[in-house]
N, CA, C and O of each residue as an XYZ file, in Angstrom:
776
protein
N      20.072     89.099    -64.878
C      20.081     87.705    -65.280
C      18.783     87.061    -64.797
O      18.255     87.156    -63.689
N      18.378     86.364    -65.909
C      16.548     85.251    -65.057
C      17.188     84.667    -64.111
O      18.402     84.720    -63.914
N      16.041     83.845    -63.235
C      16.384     82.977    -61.831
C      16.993     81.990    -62.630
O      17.995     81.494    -62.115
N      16.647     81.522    -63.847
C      16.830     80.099    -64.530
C      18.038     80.579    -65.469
O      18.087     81.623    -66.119
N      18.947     79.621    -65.386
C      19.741     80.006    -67.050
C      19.650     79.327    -68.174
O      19.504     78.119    -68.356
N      19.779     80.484    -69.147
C      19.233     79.733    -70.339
C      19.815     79.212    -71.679
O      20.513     78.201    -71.754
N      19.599     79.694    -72.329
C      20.493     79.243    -73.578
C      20.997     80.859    -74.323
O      22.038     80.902    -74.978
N      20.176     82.057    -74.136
C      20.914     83.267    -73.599
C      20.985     83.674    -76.085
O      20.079     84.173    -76.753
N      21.721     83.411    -76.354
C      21.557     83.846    -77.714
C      19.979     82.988    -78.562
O      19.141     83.490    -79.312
N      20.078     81.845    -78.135
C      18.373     81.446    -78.668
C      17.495     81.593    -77.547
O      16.747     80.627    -77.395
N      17.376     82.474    -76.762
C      15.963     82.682    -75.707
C      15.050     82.892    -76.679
O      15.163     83.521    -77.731
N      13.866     82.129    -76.092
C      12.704     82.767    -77.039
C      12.876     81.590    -78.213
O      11.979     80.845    -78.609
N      13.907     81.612    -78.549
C      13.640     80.380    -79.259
C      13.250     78.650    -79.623
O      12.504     78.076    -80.417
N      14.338     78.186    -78.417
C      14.804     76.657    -78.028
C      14.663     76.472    -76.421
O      15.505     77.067    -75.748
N      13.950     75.916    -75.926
C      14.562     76.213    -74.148
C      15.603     74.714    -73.941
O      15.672     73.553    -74.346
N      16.333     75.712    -72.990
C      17.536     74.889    -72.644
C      17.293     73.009    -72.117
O      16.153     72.726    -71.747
N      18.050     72.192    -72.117
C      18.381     71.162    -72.210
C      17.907     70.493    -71.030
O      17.171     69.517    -70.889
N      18.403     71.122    -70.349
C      18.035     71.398    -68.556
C      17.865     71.558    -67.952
O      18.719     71.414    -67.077
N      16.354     72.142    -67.541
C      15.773     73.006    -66.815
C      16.177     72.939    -65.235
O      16.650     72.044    -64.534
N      15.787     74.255    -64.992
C      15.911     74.714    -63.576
C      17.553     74.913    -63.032
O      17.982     74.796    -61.885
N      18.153     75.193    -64.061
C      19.590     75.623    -63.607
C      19.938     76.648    -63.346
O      20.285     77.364    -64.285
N      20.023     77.313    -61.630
C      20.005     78.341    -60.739
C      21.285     78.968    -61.082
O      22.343     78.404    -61.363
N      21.023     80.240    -61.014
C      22.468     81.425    -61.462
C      23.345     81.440    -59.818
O      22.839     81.072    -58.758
N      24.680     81.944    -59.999
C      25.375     81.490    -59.286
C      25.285     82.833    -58.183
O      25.040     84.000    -58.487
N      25.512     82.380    -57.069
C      26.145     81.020    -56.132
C      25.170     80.150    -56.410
O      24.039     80.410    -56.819
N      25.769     78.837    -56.113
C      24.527     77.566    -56.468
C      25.427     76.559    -55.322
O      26.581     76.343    -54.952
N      24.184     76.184    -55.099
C      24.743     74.926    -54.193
C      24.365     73.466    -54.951
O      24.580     72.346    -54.486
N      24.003     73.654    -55.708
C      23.495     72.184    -56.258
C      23.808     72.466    -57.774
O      23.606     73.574    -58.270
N      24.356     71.311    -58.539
C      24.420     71.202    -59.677
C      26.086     72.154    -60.245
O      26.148     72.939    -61.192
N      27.223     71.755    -59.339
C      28.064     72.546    -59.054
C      28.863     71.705    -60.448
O      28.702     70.508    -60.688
N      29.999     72.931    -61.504
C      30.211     72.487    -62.207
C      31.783     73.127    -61.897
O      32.020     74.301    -61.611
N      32.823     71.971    -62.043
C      33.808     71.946    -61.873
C      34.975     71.769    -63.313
O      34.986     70.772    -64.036
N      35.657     72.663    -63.441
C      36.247     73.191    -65.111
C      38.054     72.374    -64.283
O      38.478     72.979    -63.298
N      38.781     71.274    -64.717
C      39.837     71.215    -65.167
C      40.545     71.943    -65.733
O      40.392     72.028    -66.951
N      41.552     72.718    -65.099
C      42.597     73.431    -66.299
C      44.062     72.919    -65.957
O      44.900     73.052    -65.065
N      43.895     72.251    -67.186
C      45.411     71.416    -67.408
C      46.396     72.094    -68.131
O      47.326     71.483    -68.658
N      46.217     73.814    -68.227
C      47.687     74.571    -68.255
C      46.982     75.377    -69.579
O      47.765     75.390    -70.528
N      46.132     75.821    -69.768
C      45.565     77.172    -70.180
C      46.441     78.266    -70.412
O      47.265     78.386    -69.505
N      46.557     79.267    -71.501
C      47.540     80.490    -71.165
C      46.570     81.234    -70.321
O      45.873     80.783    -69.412
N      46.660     82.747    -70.883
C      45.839     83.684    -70.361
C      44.639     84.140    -71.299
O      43.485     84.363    -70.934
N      45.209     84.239    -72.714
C      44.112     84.223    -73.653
C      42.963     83.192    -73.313
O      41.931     83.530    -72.732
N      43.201     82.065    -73.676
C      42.447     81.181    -72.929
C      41.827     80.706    -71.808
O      41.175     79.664    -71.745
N      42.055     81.545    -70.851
C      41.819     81.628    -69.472
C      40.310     82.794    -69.427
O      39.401     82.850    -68.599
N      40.505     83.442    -70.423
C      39.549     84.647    -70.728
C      38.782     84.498    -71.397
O      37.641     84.866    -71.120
N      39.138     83.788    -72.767
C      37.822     83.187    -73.237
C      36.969     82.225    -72.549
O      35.838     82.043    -73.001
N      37.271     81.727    -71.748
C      36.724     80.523    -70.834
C      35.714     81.047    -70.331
O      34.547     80.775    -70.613
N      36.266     82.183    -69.207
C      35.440     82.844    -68.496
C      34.210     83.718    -69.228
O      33.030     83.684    -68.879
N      34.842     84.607    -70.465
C      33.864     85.328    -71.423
C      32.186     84.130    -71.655
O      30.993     84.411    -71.538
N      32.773     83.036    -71.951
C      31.692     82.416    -72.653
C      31.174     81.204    -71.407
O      30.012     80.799    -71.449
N      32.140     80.689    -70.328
C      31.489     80.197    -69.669
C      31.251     80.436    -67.954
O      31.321     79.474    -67.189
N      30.982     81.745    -67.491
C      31.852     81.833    -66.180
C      30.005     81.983    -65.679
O      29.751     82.349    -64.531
N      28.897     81.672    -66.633
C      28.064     81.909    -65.734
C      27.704     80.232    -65.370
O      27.089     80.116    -64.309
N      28.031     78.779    -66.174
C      28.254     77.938    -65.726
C      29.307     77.234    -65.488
O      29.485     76.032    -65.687
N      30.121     78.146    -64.983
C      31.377     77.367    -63.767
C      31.684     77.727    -62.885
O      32.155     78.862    -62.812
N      31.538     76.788    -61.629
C      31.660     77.097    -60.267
C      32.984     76.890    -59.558
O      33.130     77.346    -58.424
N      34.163     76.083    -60.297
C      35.022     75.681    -60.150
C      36.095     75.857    -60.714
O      35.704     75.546    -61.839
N      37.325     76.149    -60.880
C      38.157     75.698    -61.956
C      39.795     75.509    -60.752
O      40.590     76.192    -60.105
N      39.510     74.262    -61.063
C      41.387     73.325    -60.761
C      42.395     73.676    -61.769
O      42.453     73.325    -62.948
N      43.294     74.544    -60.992
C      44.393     74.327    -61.661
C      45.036     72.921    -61.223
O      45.267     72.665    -60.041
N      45.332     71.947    -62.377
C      45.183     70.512    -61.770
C      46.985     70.207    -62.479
O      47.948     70.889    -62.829
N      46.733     69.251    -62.415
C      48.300     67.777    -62.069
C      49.523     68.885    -61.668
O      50.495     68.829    -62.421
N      49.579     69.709    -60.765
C      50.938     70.334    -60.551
C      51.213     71.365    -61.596
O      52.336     71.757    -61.911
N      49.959     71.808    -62.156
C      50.366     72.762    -63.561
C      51.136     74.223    -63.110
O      51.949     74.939    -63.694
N      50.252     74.323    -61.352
C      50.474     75.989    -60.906
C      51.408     76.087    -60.588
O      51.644     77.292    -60.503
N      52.515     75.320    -60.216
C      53.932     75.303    -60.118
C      54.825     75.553    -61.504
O      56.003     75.898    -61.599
N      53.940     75.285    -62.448
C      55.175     75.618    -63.811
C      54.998     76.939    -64.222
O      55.801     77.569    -64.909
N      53.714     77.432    -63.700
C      53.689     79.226    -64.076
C      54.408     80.245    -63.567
O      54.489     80.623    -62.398
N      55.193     80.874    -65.053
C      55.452     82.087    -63.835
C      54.719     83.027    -62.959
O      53.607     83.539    -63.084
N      55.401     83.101    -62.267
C      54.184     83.607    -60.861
C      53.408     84.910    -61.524
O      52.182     84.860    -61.425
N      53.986     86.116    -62.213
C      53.054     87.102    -62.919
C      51.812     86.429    -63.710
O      50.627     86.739    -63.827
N      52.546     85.454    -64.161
C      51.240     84.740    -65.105
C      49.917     83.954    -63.887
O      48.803     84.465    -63.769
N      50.242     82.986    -63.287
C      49.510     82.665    -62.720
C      48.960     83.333    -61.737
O      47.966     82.731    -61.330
N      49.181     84.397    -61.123
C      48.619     85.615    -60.878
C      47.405     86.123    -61.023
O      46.428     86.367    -60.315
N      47.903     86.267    -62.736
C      47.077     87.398    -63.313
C      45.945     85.975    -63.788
O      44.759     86.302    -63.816
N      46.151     84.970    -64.029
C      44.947     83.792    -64.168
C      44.138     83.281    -63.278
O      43.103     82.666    -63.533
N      44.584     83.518    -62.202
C      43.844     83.242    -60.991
C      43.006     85.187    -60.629
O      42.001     85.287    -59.926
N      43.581     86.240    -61.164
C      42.469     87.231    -61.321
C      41.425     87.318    -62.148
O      40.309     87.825    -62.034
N      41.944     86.770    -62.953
C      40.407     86.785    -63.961
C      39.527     85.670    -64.127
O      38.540     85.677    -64.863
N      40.009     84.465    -63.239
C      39.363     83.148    -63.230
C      38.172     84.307    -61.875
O      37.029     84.616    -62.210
N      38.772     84.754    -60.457
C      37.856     84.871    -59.890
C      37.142     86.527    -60.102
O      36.294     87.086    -59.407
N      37.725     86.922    -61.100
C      36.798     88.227    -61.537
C      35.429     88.129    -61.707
O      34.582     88.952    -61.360
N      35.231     86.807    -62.402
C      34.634     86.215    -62.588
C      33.213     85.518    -61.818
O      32.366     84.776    -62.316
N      33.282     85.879    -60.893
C      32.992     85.000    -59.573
C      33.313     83.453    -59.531
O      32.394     82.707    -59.194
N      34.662     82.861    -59.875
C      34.370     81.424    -60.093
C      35.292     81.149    -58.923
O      36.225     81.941    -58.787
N      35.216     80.451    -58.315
C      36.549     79.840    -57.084
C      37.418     79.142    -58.369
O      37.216     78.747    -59.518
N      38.589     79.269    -57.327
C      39.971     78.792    -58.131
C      41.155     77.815    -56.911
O      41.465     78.268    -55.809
N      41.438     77.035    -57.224
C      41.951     76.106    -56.155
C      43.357     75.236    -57.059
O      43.263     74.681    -58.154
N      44.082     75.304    -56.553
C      45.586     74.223    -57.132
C      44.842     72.449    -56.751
O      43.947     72.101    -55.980
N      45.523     71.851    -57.489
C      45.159     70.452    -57.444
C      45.436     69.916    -56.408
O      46.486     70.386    -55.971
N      44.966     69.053    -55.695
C      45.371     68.545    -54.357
C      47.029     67.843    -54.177
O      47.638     67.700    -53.117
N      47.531     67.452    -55.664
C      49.076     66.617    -55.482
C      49.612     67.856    -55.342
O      50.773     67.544    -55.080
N      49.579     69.292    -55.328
C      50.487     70.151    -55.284
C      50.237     69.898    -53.219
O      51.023     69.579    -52.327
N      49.429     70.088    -53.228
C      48.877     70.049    -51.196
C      49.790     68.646    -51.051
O      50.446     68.595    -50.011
N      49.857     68.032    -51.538
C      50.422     66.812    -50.734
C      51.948     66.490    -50.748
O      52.590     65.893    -49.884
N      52.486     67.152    -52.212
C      54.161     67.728    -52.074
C      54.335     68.105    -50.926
O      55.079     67.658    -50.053
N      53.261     69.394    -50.920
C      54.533     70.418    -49.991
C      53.666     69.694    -48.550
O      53.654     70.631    -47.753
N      53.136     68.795    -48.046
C      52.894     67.492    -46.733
C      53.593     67.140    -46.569
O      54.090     67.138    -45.443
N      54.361     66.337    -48.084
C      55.838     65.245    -47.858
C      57.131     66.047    -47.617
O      58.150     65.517    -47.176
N      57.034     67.368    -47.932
C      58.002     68.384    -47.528
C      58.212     69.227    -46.492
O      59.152     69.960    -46.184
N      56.509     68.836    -45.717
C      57.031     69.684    -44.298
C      56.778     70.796    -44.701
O      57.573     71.495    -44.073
N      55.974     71.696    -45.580
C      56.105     72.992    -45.886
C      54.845     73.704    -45.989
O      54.793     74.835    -46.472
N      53.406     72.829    -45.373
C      52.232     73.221    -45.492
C      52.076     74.905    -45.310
O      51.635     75.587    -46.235
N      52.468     75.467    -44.073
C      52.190     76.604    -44.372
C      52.664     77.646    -45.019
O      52.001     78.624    -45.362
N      53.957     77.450    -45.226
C      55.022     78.148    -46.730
C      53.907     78.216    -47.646
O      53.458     79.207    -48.221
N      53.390     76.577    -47.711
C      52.275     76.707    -49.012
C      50.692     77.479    -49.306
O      50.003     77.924    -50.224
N      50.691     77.282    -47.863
C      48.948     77.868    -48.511
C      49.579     79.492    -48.128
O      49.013     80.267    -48.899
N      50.471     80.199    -47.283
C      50.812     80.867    -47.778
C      51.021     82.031    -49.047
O      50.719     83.221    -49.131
N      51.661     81.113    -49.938
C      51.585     81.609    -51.358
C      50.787     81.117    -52.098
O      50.650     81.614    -53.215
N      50.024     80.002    -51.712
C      48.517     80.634    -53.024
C      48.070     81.139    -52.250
O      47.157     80.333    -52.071
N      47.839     82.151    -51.280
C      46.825     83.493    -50.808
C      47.507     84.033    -51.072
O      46.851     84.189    -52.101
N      48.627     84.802    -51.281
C      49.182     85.927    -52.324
C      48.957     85.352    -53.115
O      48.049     86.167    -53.277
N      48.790     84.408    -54.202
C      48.256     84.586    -55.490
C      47.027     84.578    -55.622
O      46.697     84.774    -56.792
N      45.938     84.392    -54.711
C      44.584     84.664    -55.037
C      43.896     83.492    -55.298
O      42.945     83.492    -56.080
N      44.357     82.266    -54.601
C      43.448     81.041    -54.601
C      42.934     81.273    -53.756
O      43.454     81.918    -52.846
N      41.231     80.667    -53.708
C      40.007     81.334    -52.665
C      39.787     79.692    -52.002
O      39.476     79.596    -50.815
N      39.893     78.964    -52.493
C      39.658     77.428    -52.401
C      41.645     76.212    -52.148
O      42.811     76.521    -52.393
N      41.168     75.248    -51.724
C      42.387     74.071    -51.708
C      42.174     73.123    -51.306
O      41.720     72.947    -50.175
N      42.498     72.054    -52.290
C      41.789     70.946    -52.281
C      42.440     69.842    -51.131
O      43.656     69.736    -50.973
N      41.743     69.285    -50.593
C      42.697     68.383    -49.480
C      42.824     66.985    -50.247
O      41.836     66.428    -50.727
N      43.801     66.589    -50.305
C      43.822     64.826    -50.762
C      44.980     64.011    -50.426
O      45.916     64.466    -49.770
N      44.939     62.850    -50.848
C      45.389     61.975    -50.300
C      45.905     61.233    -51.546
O      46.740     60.344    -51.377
N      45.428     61.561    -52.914
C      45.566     60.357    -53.880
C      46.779     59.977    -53.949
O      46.845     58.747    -53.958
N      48.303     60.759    -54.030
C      49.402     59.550    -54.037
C      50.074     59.817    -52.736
O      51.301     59.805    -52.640
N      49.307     60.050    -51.770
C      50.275     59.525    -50.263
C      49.096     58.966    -49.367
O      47.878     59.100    -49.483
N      49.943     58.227    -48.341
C      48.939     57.557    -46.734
C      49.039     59.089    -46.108
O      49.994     59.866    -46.122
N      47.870     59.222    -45.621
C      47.346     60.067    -44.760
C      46.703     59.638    -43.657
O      45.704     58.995    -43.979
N      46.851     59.719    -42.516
C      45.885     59.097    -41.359
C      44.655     60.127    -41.188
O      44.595     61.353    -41.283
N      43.960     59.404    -40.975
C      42.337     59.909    -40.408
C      42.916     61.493    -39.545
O      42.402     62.515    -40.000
N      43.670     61.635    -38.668
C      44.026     62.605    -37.601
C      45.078     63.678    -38.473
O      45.028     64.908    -38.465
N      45.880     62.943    -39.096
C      46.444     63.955    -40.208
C      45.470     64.155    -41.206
O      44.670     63.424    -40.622
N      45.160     64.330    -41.698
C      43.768     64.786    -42.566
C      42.767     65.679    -41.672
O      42.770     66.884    -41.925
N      42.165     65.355    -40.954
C      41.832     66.221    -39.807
C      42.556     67.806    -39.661
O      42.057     68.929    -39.743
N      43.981     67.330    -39.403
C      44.793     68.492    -39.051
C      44.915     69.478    -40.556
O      44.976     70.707    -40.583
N      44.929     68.480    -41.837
C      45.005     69.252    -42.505
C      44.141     70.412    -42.962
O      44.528     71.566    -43.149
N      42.343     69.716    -43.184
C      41.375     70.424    -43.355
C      41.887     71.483    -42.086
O      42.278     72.465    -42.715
N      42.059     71.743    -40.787
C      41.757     72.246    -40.254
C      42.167     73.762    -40.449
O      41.528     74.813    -40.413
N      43.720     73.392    -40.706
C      44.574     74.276    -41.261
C      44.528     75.274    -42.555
O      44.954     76.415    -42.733
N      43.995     74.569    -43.180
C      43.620     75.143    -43.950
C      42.403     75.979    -44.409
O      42.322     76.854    -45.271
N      41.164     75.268    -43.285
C      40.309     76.284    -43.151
C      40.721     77.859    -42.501
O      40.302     78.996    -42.719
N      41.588     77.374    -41.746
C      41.811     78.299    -40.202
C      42.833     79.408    -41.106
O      42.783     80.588    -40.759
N      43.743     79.028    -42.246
C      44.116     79.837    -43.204
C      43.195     80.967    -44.023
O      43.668     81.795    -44.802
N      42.218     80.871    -43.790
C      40.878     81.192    -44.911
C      40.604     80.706    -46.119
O      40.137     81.332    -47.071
N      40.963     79.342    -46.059
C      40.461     78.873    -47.937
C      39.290     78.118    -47.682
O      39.101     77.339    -46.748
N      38.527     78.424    -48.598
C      37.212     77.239    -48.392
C      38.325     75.582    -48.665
O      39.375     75.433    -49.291
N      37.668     74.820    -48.049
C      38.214     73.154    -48.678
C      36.918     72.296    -49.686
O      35.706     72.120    -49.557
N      37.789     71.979    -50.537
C      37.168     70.977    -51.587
C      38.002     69.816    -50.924
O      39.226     69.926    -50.862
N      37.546     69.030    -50.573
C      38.543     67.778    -50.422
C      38.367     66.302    -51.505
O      37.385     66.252    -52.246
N      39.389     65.164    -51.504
C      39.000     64.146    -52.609
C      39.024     63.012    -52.304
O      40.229     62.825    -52.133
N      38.455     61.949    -52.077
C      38.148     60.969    -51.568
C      38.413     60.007    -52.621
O      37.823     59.942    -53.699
N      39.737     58.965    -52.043
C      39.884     57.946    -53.836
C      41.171     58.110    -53.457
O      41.677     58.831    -52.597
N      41.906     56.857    -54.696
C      43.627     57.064    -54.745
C      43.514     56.995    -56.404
O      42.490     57.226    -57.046
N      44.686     56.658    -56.892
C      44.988     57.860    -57.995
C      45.052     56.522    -59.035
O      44.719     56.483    -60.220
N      45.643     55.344    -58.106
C      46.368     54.088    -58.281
C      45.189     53.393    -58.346
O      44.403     53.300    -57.404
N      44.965     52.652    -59.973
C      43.469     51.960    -59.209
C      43.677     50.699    -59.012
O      42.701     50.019    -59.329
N      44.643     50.064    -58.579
C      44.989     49.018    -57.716
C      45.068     49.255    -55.918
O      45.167     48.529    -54.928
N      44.960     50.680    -56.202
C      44.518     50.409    -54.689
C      42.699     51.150    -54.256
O      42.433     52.351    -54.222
N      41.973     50.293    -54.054
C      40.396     50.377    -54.229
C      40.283     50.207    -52.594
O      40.796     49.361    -51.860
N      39.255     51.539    -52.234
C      38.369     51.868    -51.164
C      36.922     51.164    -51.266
O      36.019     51.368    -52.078
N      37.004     50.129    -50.010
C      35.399     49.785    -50.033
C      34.525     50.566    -50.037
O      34.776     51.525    -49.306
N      33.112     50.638    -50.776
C      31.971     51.849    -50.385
C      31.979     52.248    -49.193
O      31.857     53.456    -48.994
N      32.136     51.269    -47.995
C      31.797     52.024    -46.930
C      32.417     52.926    -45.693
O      31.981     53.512    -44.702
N      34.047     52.626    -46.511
C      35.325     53.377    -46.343
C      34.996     54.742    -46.852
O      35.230     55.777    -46.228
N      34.384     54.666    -48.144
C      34.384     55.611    -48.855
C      33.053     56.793    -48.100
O      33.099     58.021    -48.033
N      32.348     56.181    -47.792
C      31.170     57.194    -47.328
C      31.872     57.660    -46.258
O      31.966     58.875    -46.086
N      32.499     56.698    -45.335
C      33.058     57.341    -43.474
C      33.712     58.746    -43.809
O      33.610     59.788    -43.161
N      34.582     58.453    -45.275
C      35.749     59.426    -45.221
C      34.995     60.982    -45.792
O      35.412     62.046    -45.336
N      34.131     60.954    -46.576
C      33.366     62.018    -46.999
C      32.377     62.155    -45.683
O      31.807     63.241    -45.783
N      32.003     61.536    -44.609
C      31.032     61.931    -43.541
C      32.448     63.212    -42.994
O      32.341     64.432    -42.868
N      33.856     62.189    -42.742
C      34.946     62.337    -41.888
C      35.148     64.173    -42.390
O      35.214     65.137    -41.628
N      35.199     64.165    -43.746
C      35.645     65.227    -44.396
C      34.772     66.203    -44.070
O      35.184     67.090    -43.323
N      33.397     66.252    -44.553
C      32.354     67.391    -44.229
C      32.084     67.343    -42.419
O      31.624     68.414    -42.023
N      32.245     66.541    -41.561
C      32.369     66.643    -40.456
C      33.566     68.014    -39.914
O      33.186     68.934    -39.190
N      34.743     67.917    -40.337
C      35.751     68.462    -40.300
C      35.744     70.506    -40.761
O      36.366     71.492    -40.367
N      34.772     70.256    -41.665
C      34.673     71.612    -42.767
C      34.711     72.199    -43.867
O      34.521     73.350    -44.260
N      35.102     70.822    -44.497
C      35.091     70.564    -45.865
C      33.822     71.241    -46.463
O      32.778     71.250    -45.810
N      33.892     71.733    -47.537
C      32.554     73.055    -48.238
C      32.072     71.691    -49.223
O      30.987     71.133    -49.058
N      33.115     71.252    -50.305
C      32.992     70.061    -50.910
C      33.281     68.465    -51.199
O      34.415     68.406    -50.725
N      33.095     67.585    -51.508
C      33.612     66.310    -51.369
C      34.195     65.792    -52.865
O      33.426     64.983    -53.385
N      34.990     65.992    -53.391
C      34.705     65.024    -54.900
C      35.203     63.471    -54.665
O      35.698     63.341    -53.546
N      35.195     62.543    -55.266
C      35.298     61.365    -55.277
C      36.322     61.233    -56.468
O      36.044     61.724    -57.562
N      37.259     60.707    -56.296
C      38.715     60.129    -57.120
C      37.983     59.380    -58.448
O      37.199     58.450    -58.260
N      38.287     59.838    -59.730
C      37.763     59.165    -60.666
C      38.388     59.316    -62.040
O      38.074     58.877    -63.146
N      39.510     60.184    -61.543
C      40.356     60.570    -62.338
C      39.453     61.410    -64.350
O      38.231     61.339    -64.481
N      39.871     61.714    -64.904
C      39.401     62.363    -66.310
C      38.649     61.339    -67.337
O      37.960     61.661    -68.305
N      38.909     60.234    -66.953
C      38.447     59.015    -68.329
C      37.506     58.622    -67.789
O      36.772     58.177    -68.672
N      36.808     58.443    -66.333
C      36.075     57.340    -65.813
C      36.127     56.032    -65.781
O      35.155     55.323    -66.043
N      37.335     55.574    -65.437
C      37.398     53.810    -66.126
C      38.192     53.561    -65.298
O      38.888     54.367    -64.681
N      38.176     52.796    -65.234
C      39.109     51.851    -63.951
C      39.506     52.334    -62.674
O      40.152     51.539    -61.991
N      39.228     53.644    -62.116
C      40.055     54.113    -60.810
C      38.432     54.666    -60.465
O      37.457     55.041    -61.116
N      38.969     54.376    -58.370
C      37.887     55.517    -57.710
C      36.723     54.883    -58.508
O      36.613     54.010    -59.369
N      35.822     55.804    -57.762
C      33.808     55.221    -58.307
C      33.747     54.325    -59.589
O      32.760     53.645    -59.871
N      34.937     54.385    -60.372
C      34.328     53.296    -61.762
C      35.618     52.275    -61.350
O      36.046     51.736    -62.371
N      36.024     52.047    -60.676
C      36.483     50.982    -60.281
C      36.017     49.159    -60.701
O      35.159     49.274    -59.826
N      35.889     48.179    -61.043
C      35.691     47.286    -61.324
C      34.458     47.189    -61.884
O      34.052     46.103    -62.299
């Protein structure tokens, strides 16, 4: 593969859109894939055509709980066959918080082969020290942490400078990544807030 990626069927022809986009691992310019309940066919074409730009893929709103476990399994093998990290959405992390069942949980996504888990907060209070405990735990489990900064509710709005403490708070802790609450539309919640 070049240092740069390109546009790969028109090389030589068109150069890409965007120069200087580094082949993976990448620390910069990290691209994060939503999967809001994909089969497996689709899980494969994804990867076939895009796994050399995606660094991410969320199984997101509680989807990894409706799979049967062979299935989500075998989707979380070929998501990271791939080299892509694979992580459950953070409201699944915050169920099993309100349930008392954190380590039951990360538990079984490491038998299923999540490499990543996202820490958040969007529909519960978390204190500064519980959050703490959580990243910790979950590093100390072996998952890298993505954590998410924001609530879900955009009636309830974080000042900017709430918002920076808690992403200092987070990568202080061990957090690998930070995303910011902004939900799929960009409009009204988190960073596009008012």
């Amino acid at each position: 593969m070049s240092e740069i990626l390109g546009l790969k069927a028109l090389n030589g022809v068109v150069q890409a859109p965007l120069e200087g986009r580094r082949p993976k691992p990448r620390e910069c310019g990290l691209t994060m894939v939503i999967d809001k309940g994909l089969g497996l066919s689709e899980t494969t074409d994804l990867m076939a055509m895009g796994a050399d730009y995606v660094d991410i893929v969320k199984i997101s709103f509680g989807t990894a709980a409706l799979y049967p476990l062979e299935t989500l399994h075998a989707k979380i093998r070929i998501i990271r066959s791939h080299g892509v990290t694979v992580c459950p959405g953070g409201t699944l992390l915050e169920v099993a918080l309100m349930q008392n069942r954190l380590s039951q949980f990360l538990g079984r996504i490491a038998s299923l082969g999540f490499n990543a888990v996202e820490v958040s907060d969007g529909t519960i209070q978390m204190s500064a020290a519980r959050r703490g405990a959580v990243i910790t735990a979950v590093l100390d489990a072996g998952f890298d942490v993505i954590t998410e900064v924001g609530k879900k509710d955009p009636t309830q709005h974080l000042p900017p400078e709430e918002v920076v403490d808690r992403v200092r708070f987070d990568l202080d802790y061990g957090a690998k990544l930070v995303i910011l609450e902004a939900r799929e539309s960009g409009k009204g919640v988190g960073i596009f807030a008012g």
